[in-house]
N, C-alpha and C positions, 0 to 999 in steps of 0.2 A: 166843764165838769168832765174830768176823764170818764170812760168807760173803765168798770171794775170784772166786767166778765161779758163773753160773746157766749150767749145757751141758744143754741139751734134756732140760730139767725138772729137772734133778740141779743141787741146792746143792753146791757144791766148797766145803772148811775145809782150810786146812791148821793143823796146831797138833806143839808138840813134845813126844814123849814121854819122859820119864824113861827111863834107860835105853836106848833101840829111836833116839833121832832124830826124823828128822820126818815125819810120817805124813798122808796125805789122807782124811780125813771126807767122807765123801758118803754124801745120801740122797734120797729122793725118794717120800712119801706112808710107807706102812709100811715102804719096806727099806731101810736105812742098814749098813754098811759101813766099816771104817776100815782104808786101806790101808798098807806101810810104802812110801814116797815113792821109797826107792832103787831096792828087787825089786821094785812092785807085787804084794808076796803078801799076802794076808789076813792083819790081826791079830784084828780080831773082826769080829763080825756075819755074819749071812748076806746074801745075793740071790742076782736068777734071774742067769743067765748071761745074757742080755739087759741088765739091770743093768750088769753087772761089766763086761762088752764098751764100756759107755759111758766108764765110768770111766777104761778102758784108753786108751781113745780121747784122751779127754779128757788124761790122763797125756802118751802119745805127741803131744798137738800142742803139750803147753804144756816138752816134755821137757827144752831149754835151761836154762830159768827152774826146773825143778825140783832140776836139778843144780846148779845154781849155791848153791840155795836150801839143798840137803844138805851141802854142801862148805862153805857158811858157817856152818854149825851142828857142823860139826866141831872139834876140839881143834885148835890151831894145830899142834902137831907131827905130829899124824896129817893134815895135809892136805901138810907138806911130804914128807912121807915118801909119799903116794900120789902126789908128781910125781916122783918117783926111778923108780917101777915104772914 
């Protein structure tokens, strides 16, 4: 899984999971991390809260591209049905 962005020092992955959608992979030296793309909640790994903060970061500036990015990994009828709500 290539790397899609270096953010101050943090490797950014995104890849998709079975099941969950598409998830953000990030690590840096020993703490890696794999977030779900939509909630930003932890699916696995640990880090510090210094860590996580960047990740968030990183999430929140790329946030456009992220959604666009979940929405097109969606089922065709579950995205029509999320422009009805």
């Amino acid at each position: 899984m290539p790397a899609i962005s270096r953010f101050r020092g943090i490797f950014v992955r995104l890849m998709k999971l079975p099941c969950r959608g598409l998830a953000i992979f990030a690590n840096q030296g020993e703490e890696e991390v794999v977030v779900d793309a939509a909630t930003l909640r932890i699916i696995s790994g640990s880090a510090s809260l210094g860590f996580l903060e960047l990740v968030h970061e990183w999430a929140r500036l790329h946030e456009t591209d992220l959604k666009c990015a979940v929405n097109a990994m969606q089922p065709r009828h579950a995205r029509a049905f999320a422009q009805l709500i």
